[in-house]
Short mmCIF file of the C-alpha atoms (twelve columns), coordinates in Angstrom:
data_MODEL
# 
_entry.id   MODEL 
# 
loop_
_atom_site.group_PDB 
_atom_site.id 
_atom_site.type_symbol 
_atom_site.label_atom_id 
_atom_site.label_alt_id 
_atom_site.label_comp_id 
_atom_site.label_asym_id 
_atom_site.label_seq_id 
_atom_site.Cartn_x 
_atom_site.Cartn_y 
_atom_site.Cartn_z 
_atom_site.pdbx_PDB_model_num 
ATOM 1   C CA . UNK A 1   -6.593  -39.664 -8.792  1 
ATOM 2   C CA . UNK A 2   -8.067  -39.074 -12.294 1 
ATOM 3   C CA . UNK A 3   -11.256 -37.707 -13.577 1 
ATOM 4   C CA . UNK A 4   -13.642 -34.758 -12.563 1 
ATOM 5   C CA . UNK A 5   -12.463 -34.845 -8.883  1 
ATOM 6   C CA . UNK A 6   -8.542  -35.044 -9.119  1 
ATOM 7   C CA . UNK A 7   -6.320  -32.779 -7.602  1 
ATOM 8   C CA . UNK A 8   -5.229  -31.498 -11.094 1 
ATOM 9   C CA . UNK A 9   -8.646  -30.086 -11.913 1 
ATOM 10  C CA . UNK A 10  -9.193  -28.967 -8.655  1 
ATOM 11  C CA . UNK A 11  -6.067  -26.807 -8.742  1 
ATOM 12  C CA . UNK A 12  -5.879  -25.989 -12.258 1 
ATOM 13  C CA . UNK A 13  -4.630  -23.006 -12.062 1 
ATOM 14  C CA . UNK A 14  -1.531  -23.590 -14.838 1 
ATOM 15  C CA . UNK A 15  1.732   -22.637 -14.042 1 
ATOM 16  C CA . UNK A 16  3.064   -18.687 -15.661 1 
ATOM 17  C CA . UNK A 17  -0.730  -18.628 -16.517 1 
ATOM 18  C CA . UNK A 18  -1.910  -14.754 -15.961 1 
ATOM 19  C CA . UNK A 19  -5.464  -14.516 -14.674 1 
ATOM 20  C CA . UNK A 20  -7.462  -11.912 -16.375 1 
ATOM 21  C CA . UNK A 21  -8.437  -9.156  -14.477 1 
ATOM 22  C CA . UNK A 22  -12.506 -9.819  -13.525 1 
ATOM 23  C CA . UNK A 23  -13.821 -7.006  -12.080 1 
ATOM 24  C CA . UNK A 24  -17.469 -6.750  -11.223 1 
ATOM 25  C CA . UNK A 25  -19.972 -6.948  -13.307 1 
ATOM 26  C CA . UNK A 26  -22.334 -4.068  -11.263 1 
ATOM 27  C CA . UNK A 27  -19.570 -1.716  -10.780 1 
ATOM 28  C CA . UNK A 28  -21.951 1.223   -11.256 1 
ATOM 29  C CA . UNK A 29  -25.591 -0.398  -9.922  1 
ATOM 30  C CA . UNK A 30  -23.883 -0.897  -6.283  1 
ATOM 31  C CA . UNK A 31  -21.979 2.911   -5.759  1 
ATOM 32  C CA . UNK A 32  -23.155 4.173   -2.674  1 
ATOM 33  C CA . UNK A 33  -25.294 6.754   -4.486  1 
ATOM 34  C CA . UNK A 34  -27.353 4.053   -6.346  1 
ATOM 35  C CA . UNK A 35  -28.593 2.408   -3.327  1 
ATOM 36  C CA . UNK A 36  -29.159 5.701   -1.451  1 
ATOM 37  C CA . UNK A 37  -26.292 5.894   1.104   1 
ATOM 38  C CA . UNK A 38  -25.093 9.580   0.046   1 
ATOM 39  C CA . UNK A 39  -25.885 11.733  -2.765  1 
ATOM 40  C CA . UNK A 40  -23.704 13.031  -5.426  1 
ATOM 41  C CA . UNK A 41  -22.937 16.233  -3.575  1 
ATOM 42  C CA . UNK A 42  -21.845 14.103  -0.652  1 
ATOM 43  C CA . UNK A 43  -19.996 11.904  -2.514  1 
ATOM 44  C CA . UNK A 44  -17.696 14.167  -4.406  1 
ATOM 45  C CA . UNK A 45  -17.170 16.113  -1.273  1 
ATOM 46  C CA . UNK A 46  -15.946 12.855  0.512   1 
ATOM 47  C CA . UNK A 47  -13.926 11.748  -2.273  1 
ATOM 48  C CA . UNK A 48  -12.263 14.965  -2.768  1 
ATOM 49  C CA . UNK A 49  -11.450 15.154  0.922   1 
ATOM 50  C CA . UNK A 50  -9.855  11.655  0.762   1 
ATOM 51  C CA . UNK A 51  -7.442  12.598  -2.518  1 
ATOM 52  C CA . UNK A 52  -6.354  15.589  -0.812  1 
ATOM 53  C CA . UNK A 53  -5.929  14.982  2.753   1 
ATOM 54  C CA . UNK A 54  -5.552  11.270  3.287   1 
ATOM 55  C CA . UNK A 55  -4.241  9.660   -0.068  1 
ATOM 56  C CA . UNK A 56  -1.000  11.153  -0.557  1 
ATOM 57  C CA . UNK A 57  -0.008  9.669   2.903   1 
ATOM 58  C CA . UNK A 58  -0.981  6.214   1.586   1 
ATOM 59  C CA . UNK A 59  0.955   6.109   -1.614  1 
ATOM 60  C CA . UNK A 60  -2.340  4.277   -2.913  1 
ATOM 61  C CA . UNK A 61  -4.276  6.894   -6.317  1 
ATOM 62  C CA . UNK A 62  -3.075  8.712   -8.933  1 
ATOM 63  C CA . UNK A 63  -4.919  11.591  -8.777  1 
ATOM 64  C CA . UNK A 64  -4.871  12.395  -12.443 1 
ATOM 65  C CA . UNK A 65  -6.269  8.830   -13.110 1 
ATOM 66  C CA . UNK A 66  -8.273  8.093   -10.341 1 
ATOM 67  C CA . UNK A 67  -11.205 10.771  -10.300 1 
ATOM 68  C CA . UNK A 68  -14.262 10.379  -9.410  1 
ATOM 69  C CA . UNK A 69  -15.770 9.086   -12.658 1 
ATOM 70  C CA . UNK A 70  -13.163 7.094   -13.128 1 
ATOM 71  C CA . UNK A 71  -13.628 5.226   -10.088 1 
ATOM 72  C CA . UNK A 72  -17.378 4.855   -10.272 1 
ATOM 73  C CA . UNK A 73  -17.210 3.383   -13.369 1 
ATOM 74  C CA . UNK A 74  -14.306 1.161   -12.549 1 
ATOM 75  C CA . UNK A 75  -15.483 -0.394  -8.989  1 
ATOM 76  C CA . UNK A 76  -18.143 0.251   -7.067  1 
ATOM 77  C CA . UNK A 77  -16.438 -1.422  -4.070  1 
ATOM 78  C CA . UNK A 78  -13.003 0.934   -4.271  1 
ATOM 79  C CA . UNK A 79  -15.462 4.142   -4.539  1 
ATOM 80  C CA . UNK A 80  -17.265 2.901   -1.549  1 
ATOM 81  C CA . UNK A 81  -14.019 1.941   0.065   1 
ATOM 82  C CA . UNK A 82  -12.652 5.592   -0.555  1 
ATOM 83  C CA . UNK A 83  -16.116 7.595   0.753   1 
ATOM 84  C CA . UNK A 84  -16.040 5.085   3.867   1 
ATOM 85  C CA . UNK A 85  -12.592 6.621   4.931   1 
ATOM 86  C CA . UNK A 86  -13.432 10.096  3.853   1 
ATOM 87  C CA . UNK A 87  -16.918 9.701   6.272   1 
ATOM 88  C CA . UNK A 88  -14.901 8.085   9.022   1 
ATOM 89  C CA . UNK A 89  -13.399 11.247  9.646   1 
ATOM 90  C CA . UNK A 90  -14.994 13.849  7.862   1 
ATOM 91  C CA . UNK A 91  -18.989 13.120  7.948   1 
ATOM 92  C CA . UNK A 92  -19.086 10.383  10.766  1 
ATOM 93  C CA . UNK A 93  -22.783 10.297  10.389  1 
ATOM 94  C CA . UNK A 94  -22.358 8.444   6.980   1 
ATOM 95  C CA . UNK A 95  -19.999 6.569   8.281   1 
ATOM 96  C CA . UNK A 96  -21.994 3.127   9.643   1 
ATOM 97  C CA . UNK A 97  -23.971 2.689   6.672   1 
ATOM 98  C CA . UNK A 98  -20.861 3.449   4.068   1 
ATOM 99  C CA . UNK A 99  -18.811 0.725   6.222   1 
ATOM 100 C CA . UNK A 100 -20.978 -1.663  5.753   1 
ATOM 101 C CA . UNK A 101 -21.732 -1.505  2.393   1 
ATOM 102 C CA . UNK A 102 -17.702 -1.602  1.677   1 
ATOM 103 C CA . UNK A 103 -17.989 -4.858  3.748   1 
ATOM 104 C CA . UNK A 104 -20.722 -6.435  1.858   1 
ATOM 105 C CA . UNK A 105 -19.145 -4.825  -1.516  1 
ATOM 106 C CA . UNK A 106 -15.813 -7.295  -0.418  1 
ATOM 107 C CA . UNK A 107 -17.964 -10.207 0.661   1 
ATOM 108 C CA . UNK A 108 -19.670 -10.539 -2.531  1 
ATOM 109 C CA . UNK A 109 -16.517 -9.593  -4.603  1 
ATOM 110 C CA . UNK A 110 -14.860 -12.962 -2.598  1 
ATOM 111 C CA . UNK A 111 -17.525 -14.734 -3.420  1 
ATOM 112 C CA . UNK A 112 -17.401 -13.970 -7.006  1 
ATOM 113 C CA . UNK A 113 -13.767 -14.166 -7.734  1 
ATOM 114 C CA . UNK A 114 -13.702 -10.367 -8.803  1 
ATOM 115 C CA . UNK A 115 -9.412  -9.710  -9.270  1 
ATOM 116 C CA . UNK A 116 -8.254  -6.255  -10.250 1 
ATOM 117 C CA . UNK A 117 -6.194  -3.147  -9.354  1 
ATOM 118 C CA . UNK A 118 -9.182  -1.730  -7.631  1 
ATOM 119 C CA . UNK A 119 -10.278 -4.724  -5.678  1 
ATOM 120 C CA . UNK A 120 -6.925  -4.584  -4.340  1 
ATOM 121 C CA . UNK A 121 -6.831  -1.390  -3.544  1 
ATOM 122 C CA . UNK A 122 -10.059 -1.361  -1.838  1 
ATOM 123 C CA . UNK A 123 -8.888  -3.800  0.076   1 
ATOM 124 C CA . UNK A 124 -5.735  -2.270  1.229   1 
ATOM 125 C CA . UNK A 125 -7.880  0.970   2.083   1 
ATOM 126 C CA . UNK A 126 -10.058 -0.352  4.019   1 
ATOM 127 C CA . UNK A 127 -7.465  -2.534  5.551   1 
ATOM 128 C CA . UNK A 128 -4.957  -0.046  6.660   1 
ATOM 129 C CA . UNK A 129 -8.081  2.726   7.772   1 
ATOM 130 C CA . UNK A 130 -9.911  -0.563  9.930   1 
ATOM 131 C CA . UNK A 131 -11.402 -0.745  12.991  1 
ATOM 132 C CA . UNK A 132 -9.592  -1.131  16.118  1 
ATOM 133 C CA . UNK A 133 -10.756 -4.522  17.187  1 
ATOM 134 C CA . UNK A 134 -10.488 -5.821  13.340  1 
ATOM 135 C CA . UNK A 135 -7.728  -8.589  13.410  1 
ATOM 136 C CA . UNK A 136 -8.169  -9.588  10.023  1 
ATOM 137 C CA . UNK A 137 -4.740  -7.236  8.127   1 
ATOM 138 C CA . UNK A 138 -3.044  -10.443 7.552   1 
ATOM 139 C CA . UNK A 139 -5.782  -12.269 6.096   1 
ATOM 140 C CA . UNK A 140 -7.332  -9.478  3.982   1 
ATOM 141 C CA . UNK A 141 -3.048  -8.143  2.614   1 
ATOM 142 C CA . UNK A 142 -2.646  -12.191 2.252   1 
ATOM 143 C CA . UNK A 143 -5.814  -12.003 -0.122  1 
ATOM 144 C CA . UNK A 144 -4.552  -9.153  -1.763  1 
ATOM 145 C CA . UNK A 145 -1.465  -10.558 -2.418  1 
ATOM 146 C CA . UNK A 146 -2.837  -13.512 -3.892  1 
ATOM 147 C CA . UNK A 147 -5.003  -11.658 -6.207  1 
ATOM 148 C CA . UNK A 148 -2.135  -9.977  -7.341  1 
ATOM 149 C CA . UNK A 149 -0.385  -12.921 -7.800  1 
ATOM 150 C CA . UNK A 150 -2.828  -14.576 -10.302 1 
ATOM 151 C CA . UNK A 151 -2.855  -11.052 -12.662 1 
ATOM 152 C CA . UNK A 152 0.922   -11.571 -12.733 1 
ATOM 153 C CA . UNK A 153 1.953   -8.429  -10.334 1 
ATOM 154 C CA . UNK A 154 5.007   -10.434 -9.373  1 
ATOM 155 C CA . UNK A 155 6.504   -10.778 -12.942 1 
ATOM 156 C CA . UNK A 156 6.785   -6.807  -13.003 1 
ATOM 157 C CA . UNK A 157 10.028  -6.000  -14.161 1 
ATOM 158 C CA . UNK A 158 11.840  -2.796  -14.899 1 
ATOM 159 C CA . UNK A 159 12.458  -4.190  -18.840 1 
ATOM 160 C CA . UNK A 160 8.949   -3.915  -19.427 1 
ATOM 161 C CA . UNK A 161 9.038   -0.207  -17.662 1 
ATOM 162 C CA . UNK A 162 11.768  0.989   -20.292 1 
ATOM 163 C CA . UNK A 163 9.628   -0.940  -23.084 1 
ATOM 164 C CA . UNK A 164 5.896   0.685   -22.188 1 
ATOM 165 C CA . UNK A 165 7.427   3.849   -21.626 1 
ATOM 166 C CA . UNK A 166 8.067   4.354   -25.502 1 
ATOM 167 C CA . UNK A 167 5.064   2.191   -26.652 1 
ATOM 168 C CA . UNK A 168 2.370   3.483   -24.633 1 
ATOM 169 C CA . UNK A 169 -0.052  6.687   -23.993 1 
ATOM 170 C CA . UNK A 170 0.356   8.675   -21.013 1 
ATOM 171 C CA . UNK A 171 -2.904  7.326   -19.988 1 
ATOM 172 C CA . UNK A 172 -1.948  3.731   -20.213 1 
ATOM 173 C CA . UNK A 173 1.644   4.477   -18.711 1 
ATOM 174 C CA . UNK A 174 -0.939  5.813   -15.739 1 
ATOM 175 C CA . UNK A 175 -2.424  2.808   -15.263 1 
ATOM 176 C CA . UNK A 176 0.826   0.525   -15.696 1 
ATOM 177 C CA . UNK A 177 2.127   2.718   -13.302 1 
ATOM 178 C CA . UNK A 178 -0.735  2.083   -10.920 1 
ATOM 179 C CA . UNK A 179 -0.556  -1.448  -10.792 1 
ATOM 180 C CA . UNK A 180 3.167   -1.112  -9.976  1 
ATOM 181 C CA . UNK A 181 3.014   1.291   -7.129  1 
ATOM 182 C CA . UNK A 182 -0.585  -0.927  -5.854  1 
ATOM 183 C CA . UNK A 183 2.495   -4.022  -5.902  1 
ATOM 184 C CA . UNK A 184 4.969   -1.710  -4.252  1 
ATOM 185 C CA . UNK A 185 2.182   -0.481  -1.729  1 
ATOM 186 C CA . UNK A 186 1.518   -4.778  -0.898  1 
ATOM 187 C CA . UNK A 187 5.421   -4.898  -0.231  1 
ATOM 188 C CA . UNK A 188 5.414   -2.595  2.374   1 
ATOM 189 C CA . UNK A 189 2.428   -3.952  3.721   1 
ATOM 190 C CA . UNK A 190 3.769   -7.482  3.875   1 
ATOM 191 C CA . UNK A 191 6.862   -6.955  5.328   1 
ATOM 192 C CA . UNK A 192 5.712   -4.439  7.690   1 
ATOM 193 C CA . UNK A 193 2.868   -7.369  8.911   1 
ATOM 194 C CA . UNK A 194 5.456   -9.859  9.537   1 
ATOM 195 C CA . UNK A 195 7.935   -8.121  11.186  1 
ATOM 196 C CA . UNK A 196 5.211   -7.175  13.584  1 
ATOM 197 C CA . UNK A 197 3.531   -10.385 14.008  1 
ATOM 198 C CA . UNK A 198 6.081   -12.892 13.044  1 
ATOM 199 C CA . UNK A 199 3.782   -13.953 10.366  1 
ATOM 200 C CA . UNK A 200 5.252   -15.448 7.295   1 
ATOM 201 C CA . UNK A 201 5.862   -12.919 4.616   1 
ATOM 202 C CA . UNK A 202 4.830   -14.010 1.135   1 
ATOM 203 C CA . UNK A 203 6.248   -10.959 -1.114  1 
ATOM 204 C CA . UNK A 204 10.421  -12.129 -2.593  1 
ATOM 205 C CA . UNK A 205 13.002  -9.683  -3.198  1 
ATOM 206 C CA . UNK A 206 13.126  -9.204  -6.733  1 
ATOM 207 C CA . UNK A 207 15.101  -6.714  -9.093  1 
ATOM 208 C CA . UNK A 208 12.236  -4.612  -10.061 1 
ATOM 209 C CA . UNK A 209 11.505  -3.682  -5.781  1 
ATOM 210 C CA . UNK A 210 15.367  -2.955  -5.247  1 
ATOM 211 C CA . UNK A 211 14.924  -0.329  -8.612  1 
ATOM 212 C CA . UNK A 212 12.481  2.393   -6.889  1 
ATOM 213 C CA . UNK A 213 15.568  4.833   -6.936  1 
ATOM 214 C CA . UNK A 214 14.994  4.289   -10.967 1 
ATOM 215 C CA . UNK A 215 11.359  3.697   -10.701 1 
ATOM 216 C CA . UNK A 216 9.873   7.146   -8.934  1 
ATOM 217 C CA . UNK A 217 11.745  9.294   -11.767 1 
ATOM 218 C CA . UNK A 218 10.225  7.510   -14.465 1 
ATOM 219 C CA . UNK A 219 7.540   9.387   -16.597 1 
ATOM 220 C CA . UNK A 220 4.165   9.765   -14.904 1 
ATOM 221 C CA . UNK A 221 5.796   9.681   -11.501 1 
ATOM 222 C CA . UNK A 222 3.207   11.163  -8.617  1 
ATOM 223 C CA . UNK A 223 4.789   13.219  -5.597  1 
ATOM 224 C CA . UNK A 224 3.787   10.784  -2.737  1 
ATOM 225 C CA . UNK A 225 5.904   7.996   -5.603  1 
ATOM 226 C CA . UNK A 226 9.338   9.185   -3.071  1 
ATOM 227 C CA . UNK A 227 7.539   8.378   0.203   1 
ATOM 228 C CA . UNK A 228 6.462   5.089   -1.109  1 
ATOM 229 C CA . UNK A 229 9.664   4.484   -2.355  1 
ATOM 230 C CA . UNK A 230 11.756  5.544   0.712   1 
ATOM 231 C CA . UNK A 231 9.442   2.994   2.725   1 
ATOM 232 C CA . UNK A 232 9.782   0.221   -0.065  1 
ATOM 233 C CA . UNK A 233 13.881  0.572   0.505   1 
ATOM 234 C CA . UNK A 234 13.335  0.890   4.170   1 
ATOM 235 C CA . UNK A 235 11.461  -2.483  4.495   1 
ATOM 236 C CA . UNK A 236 14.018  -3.934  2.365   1 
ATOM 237 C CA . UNK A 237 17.070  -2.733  4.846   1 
ATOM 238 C CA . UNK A 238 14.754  -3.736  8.187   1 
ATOM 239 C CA . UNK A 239 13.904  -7.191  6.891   1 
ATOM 240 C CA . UNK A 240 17.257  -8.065  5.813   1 
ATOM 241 C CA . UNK A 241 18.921  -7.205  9.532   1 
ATOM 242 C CA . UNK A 242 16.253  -8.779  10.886  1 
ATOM 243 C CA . UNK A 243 16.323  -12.482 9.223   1 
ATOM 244 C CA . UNK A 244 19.753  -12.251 10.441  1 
ATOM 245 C CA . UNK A 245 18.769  -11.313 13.887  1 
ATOM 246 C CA . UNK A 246 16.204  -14.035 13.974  1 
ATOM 247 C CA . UNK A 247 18.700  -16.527 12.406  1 
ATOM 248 C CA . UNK A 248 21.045  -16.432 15.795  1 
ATOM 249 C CA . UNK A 249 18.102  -17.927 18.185  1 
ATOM 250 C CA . UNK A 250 19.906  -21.238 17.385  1 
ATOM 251 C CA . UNK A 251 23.445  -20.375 18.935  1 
ATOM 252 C CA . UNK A 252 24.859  -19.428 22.767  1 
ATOM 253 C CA . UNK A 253 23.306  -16.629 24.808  1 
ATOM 254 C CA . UNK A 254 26.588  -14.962 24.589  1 
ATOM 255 C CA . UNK A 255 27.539  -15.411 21.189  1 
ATOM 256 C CA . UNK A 256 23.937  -14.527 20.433  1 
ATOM 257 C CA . UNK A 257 24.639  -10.948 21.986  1 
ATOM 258 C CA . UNK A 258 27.378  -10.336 20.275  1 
ATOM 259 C CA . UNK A 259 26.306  -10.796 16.935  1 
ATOM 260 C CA . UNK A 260 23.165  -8.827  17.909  1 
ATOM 261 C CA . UNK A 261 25.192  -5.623  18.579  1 
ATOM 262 C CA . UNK A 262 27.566  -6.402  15.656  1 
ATOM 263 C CA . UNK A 263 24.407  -6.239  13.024  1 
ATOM 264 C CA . UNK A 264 23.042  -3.340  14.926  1 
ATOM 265 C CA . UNK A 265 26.026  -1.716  14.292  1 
ATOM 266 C CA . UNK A 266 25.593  -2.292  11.034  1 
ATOM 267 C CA . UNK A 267 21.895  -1.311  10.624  1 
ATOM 268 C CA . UNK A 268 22.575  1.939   12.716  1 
ATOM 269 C CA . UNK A 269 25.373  2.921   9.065   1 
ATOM 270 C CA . UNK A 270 22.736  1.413   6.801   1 
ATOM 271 C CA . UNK A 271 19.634  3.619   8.145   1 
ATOM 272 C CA . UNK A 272 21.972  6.280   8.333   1 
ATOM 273 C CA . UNK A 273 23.252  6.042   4.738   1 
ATOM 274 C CA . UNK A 274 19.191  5.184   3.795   1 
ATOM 275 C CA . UNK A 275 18.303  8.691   6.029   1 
ATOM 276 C CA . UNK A 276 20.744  11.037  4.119   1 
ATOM 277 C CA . UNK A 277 19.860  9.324   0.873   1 
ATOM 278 C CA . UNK A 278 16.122  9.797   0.781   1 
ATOM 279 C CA . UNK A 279 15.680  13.261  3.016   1 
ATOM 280 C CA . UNK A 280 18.655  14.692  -0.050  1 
ATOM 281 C CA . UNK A 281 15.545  13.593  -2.865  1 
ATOM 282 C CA . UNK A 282 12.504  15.199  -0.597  1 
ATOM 283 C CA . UNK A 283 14.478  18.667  0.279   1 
ATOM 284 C CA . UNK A 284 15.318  18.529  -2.865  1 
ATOM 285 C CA . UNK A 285 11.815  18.919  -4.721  1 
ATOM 286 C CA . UNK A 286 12.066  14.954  -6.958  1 
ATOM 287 C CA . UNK A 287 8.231   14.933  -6.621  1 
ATOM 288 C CA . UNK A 288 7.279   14.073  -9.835  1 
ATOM 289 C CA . UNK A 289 5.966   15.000  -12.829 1 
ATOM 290 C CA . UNK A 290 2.280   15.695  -11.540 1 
ATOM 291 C CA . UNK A 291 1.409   19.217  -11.716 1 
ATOM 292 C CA . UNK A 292 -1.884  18.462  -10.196 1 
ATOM 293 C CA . UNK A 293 -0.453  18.241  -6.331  1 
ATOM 294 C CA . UNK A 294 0.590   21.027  -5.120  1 
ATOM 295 C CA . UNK A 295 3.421   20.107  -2.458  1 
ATOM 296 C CA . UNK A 296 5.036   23.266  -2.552  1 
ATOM 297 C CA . UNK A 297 3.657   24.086  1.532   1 
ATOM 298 C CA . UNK A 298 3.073   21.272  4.207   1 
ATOM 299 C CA . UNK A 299 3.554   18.263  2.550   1 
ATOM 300 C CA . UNK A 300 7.487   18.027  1.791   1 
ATOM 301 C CA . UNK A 301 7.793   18.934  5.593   1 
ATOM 302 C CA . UNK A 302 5.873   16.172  6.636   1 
ATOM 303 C CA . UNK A 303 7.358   13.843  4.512   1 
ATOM 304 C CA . UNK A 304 10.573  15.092  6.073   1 
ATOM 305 C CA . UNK A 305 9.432   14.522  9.516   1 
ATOM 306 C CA . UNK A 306 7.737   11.170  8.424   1 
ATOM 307 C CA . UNK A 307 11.158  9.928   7.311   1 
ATOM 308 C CA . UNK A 308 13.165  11.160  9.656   1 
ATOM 309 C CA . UNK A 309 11.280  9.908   12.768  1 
ATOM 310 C CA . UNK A 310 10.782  6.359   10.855  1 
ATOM 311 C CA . UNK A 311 15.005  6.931   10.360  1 
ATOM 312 C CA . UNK A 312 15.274  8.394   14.044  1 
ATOM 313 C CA . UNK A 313 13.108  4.722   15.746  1 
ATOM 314 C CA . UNK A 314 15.253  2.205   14.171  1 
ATOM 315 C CA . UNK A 315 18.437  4.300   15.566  1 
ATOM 316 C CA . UNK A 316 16.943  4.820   18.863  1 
ATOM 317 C CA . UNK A 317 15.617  1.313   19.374  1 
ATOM 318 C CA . UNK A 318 17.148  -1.046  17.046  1 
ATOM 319 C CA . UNK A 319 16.174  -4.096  18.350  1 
ATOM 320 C CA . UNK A 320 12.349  -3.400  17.863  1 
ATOM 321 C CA . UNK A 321 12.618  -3.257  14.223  1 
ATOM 322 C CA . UNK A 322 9.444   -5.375  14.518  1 
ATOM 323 C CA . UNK A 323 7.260   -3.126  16.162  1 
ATOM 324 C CA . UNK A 324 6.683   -0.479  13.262  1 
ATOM 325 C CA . UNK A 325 3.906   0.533   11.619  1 
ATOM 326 C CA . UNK A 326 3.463   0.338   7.760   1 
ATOM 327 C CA . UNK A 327 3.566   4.077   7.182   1 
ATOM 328 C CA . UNK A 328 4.582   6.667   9.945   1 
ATOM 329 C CA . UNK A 329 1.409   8.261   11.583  1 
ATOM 330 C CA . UNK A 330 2.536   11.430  9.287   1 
ATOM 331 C CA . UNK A 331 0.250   14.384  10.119  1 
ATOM 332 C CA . UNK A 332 -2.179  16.439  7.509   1 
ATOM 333 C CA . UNK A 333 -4.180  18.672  9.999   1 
ATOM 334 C CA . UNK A 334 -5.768  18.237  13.585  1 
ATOM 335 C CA . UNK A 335 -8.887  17.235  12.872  1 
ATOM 336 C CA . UNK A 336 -7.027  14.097  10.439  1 
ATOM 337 C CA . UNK A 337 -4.441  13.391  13.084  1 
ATOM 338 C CA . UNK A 338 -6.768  13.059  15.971  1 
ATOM 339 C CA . UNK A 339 -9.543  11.276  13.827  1 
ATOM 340 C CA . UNK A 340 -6.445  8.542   12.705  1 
ATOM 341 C CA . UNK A 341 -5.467  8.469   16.154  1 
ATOM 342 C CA . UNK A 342 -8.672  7.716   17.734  1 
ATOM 343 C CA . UNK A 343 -10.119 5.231   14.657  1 
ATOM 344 C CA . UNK A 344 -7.046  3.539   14.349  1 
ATOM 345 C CA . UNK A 345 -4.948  4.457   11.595  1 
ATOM 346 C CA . UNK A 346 -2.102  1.646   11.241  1 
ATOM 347 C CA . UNK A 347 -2.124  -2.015  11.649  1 
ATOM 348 C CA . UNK A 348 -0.722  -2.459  15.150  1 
# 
């Protein structure tokens, strides 16, 4: 079929064709302080509270990059996004109006077509930080993933990292930077999704995810860049064993067991190998270049803990390699723990 209505204008979305980024054209005129949600004091506070207690858990802002001017003027939906969380545990009374701003912030933003590192982000936030009874995380990382998709996220590749690293400001190198750990952030996220649900995955293996032992000691690294990274490698491991697992259904009972307990054999000396490997970077300080975390108390420990009880599940229960949560449930303080625990932090 020809003409206005044929398939090919319909989908004409060109092959290798990069979308450019579109993001809103009222970032600023719909932040929760113009319409009257919270005030600037308020706002600050909240974001603040979210960079320091909850983002470095999330492998999601560069701190240096994303502050809070930054993000105003960038997307009013990812600042709203970011104060929702913050109010969810920290100022619950701001939280109902904040949530559903965020929600009609991402209605409109569908609507429109808005693509971009923050609308992505945003999304993920407010994704992984949802309500209990919320069962859209597969449609809204799906979304994400598409948008990422059409600004080219899955081209990355670590020959343009060696090639930007010399050409570009540290500023821009931030930014590149962000939209690779915002693609390395949707890997977890998908594979984690459909191990859990069975849910197709839509995120390939490709040369630049199997190079974040490279990519977290490359200039403008952040500290949380070696959780992300650990989990990135872990997902890779998991997924691999268990398309092979899911590939016996087809043969004998028997013979099905046995090739179970051979691959579990060989996950148990893979997560081992993977344990050893990553808890040797954290004890050993390979945080980064960004002077303004400071990691030197509680955070290495919990990153230790966080990796060894995601290292310490797939040894104790192998064969529920699809039951785990994106990121471990790693703890920042009582009051964070409880609040995640009781508002549903994780995607289960």
């Amino acid at each position: 079929m020809k003409g206005q209505f044929s398939l090919q204008n319909i989908l004409s979305t060109a092959p290798g064709v990069v979308a450019p980024s579109r993001p809103s054209s009222t970032a600023r005129s719909r932040d929760p302080i113009s319409v009257g949600l919270v005030n600037y004091h308020i706002a600050l506070s909240l974001f603040n509270g979210f960079m320091e207690n909850l983002n470095p858990y999330i492998c999601q802002l560069d701190p240096t990059l994303h502050t809070f001017a930054y993000v105003q003027e960038k997307s009013s939906f990812l600042l709203t996004t970011v104060l929702t969380v913050a109010a969810k545990i920290l100022n619950p009374s701001a939280y109902p109006g904040l949530k559903d701003h965020a929600e009609t912030l991402f209605c409109e933003g569908f609507r429109r077509g808005d693509k971009s590192p923050e609308v992505i982000q945003a999304i993920l936030i407010l994704t992984y930080w949802k309500e209990l009874d919320d069962t859209r995380a597969w449609s809204n990382v799906g979304y994400a993933i598409r948008l990422s998709m059409d600004l080219g996220w899955h081209n990355l590749s670590t020959e343009d990292d060696q090639q930007f690293s010399t050409t570009l400001n540290s500023t821009d190198q931030r930014k590149r930077r962000n939209v690779e750990r915002t693609w390395l952030v949707l890997f977890v996220y998908d594979r984690s999704i459909s191990l859990q649900t069975g849910k197709p995955r839509m995120i390939d293996r490709s040369v630049f995810l199997e190079s974040v032992d490279i990519w977290y000691r490359s200039p403008g690294a952040l500290a949380s860049d070696v959780l992300l990274c650990a989990f990135v490698s872990l997902r890779l491991l998991t997924s691999e064993v268990f398309e092979l697992l899911e590939s016996q259904r087809t043969t004998s009972p028997r013979s099905q067991m046995h090739q179970r307990d051979s691959l579990l054999k060989i996950i148990e000396k893979q997560v081992e190998a993977w344990q050893e490997h990553w808890l040797q970077i954290a004890e050993e300080g390979a945080f980064g270049d960004d002077e303004s975390l400071d990691f030197s108390d509680t955070h290495p420990h919990s990153w230790l803990r966080s990796l060894q009880q995601a290292s310490d599940k797939v040894l104790r229960h192998p064969s529920k390699i699809a039951s785990f949560v994106i990121f471990p449930q790693a703890s920042v303080d009582v009051t964070i723990n409880r609040g995640r625990d009781e508002d549903g932090g994780n995607l289960d």
